[in-house]
C-alpha angles and dihedrals in degrees: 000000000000112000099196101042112203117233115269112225125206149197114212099199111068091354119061089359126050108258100251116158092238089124092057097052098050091055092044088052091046102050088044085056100052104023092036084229119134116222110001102166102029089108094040118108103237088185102124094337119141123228092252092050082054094054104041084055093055086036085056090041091061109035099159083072091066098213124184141190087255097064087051086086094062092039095057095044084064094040089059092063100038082060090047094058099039086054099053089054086042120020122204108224129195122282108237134299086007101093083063096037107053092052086047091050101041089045089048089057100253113150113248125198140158126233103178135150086239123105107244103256091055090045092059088037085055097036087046103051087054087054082242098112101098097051090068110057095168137011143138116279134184129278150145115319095359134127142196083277090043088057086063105047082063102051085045080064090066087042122032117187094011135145100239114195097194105208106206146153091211137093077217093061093048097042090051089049094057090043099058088040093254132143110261127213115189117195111190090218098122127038101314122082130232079262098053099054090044091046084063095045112268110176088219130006124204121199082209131349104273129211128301095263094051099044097050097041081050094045092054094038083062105045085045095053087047095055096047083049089053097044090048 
């Protein structure tokens, strides 16, 4: 049994949430309703972006708007709504196992954080409407000027010296990970294969999450492989 129980990580689209393009759909709403301009964000890569990314390519597509960072807040002010509504016609349900995981996890004590491209009021309209927001008190989001590393900075600021396993379905989440010198999980539950997330260096690779008994007996297999590895 692991006394001290590093911070599980997790990304919420194509990891813990089906990978709808509701996203997607909400920016590109949003920015119609305010730019008067149809399908913004249609020929953008969401893998592993964060929200802001997003907005400072469309920002760069349509320069005689003359967009700034400064005009994301109210975007995505607008955006949030624009989600709410679009959820509510089309809900975005867990992927499986996670709707029993998460609440195992969270009740065995194991920490439990979000580092997700999302700004933070999508993440938890998103997370609520799964029934999966409470389980997540704290996590990285995404903001002006941040990347995938910069999510988990964030996350290392609730938990200082603390071991982080980042679970992800992104070559992003895994880089980052690697990156921060955290433990990386890749579920091949969005765009990338099993081979993809192995090929950049994922400590354990799921096709899909199992169930609660084989991804914790695989999670400590691991952190107890990686410590050996370090004290010897």
């Amino acid at each position: 049994m692991l006394s001290d129980k590093p911070v599980l990580v997790w990304d919420i689209d194509g990891t813990l949430l089906e990978p709808k393009p509701v996203g997607r759909q909400a920016l590109n709403m949003t920015f119609q309703q305010r730019y008067h301009i149809a399908g913004a964000f249609d020929s953008l890569d969401f893998s592993g972006a964060t929200d802001h990314a997003l907005w400072d390519q469309v920002s760069q597509q349509y320069p005689h708007l003359g967009l700034t960072t400064s005009e994301a807040d109210g975007f995505f002010g607008h955006y949030v709504g624009v989600l709410e509504t679009l959820l509510a016609q089309n809900p975005l349900y867990p992927l499986p196992s996670v709707s029993t995981l998460i609440p195992l996890l969270s009740a065995r004590g194991w920490p439990l954080a979000l580092a997700t491209g999302n700004v933070r009021a999508g993440a938890f309209t998103k997370l609520g409407a799964a029934g999966l927001a409470p389980y997540f008190p704290c996590g990285g989001y995404s903001r002006p000027h941040v990347d995938r590393l910069g999510l988990l900075r964030q996350v290392t600021r609730f938990f200082p010296n603390r071991l982080l396993v980042v679970i992800g379905d992104t070559p992003r989440d895994i880089e980052a990970a690697q990156l921060i010198g955290a433990l990386s999980i890749g579920t091949a539950t969005g765009r990338h294969a099993s081979s993809v997330l192995q090929a950049h260096g994922a400590d354990i690779v799921f096709d899909r999450l199992p169930d609660a008994v084989v991804f914790l007996k695989t999670l400590t297999d691991l952190i107890m492989r990686k410590a050996q590895e370090r004290n010897s």
